[in-house]
C-alpha positions as CSV (number, residue, x, y, z in Angstrom):
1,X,-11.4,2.7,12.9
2,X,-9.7,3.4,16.3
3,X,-5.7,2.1,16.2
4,X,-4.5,0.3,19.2
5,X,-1.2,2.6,18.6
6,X,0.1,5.6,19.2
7,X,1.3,5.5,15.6
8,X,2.0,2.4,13.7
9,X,1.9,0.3,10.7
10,X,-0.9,-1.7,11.2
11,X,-1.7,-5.0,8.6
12,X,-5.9,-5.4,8.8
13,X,-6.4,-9.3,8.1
14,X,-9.6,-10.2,5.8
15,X,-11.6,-11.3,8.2
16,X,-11.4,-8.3,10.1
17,X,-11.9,-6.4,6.3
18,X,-15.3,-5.3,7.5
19,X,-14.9,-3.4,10.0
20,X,-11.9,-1.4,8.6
21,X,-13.8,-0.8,5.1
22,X,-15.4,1.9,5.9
23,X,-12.2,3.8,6.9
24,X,-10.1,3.0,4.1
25,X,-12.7,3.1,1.4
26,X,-12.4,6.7,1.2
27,X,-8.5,6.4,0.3
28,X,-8.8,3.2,-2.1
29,X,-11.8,5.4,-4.1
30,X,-9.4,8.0,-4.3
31,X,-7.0,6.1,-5.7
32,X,-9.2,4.4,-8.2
33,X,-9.7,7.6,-9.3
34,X,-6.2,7.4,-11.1
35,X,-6.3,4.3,-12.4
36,X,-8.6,4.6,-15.5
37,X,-11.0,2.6,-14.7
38,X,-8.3,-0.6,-14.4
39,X,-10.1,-1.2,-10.7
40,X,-13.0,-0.3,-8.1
41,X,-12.6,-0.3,-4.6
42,X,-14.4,-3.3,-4.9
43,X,-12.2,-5.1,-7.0
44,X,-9.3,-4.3,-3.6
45,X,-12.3,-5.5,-1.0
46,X,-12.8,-8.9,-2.6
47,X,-9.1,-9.4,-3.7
48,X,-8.1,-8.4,0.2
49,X,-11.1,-10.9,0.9
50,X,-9.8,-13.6,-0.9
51,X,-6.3,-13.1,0.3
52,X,-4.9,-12.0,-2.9
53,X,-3.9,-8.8,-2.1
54,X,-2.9,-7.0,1.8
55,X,-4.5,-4.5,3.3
56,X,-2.0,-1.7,5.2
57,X,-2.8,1.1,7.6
58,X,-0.5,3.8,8.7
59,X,-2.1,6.3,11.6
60,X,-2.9,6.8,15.3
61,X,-5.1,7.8,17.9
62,X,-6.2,10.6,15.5
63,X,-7.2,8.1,12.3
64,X,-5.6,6.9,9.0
65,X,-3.0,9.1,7.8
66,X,-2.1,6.1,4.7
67,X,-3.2,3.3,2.8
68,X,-1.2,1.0,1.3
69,X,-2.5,-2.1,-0.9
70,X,0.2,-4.9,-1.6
71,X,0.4,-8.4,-3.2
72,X,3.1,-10.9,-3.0
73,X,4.7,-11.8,-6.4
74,X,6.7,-14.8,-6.9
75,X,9.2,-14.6,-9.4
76,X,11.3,-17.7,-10.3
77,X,14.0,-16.8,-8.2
78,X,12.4,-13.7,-6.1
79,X,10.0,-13.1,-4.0
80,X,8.6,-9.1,-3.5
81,X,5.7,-7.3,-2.3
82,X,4.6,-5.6,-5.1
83,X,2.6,-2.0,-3.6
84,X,-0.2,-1.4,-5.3
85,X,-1.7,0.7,-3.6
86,X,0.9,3.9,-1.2
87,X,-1.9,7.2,-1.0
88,X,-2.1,9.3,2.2
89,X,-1.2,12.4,3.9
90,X,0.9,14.1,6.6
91,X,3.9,11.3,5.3
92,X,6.2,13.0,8.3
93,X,3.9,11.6,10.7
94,X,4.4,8.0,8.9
95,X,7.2,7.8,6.5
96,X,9.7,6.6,9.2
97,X,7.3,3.2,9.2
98,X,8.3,2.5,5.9
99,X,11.2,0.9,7.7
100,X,9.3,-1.3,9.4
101,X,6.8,-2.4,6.7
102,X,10.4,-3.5,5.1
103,X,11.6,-5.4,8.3
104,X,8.0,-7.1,8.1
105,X,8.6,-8.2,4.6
106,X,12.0,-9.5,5.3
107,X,10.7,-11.2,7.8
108,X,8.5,-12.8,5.8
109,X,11.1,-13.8,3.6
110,X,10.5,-11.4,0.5
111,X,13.9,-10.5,-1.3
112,X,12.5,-6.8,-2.2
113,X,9.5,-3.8,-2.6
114,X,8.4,-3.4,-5.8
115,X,5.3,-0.9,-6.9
116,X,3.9,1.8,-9.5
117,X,4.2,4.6,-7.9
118,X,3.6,8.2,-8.5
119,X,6.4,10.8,-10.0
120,X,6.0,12.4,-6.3
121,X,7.3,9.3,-4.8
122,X,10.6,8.9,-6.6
123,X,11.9,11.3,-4.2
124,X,10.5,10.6,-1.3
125,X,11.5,6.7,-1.9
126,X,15.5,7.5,-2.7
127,X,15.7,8.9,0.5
128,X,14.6,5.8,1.7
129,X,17.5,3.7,-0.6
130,X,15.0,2.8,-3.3
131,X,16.0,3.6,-6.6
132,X,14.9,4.1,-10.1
133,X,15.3,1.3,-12.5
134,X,12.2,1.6,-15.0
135,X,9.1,4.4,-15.8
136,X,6.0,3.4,-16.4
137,X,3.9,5.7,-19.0
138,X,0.5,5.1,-20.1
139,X,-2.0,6.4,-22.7
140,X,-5.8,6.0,-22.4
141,X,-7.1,5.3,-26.0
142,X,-10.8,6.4,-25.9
């Protein structure tokens, strides 16, 4: 996948899915990979197919540096993108654009960023003014 950009947030629309697939898919296997089974990369291609969920790329001229994997949630009084999906690499390259995927979901008219993310994140995200109301913990029951 070749970026129009220097370096930007870029959102891929489903019908252009496709042709971005076979970039991402790398990323959204790896991140399947902690999920337990919960979800397949195709599970994310048909629910970005069918709209339900929003497909994010961070890079450049040089590739993908992150994925990101969101889905509006409508709460009775709220609405948030909740990030599903936030894997990548070399985050000083991109981690300023987290500022503008928030400007984008104002704009949109979402009252906040919601997600399950990694321990790693927490502090990466503060820095950022996000902060830590819940944790999540899980168990796998075999």
């Amino acid at each position: 996948m070749t970026l129009a950009h220097a370096y930007a947030l870029v959102g891929i629309p489903a019908d252009d899915l496709d042709a971005a697939w076979p970039d991402v898919s790398p990323w959204i296997t790896k991140a399947c990979e902690r999920s337990h089974g919960r979800m397949r990369p195709e599970d994310w291609y048909e629910g970005i197919k069918e709209r339900t969920y929003q497909l994010w790329v961070m890079g450049g001229n040089a590739g993908i540096d992150a994925v990101f994997i969101t889905e509006i949630r409508s709460y009775p009084r709220r609405r948030y993108a909740h990030v599903h999906i936030g894997i990548g690499r070399n985050m000083r390259r991109w981690l300023h654009l987290i500022d503008e995927f928030e400007r984008l979901s104002r704009d949109y008219g979402l009252d906040g960023i919601e997600g399950n993310w990694r321990p790693g994140w927490e502090r990466v995200l503060a820095s950022k003014g996000y902060r830590k109301t819940h944790v999540f913990m899980e168990k796998v029951l075999d």
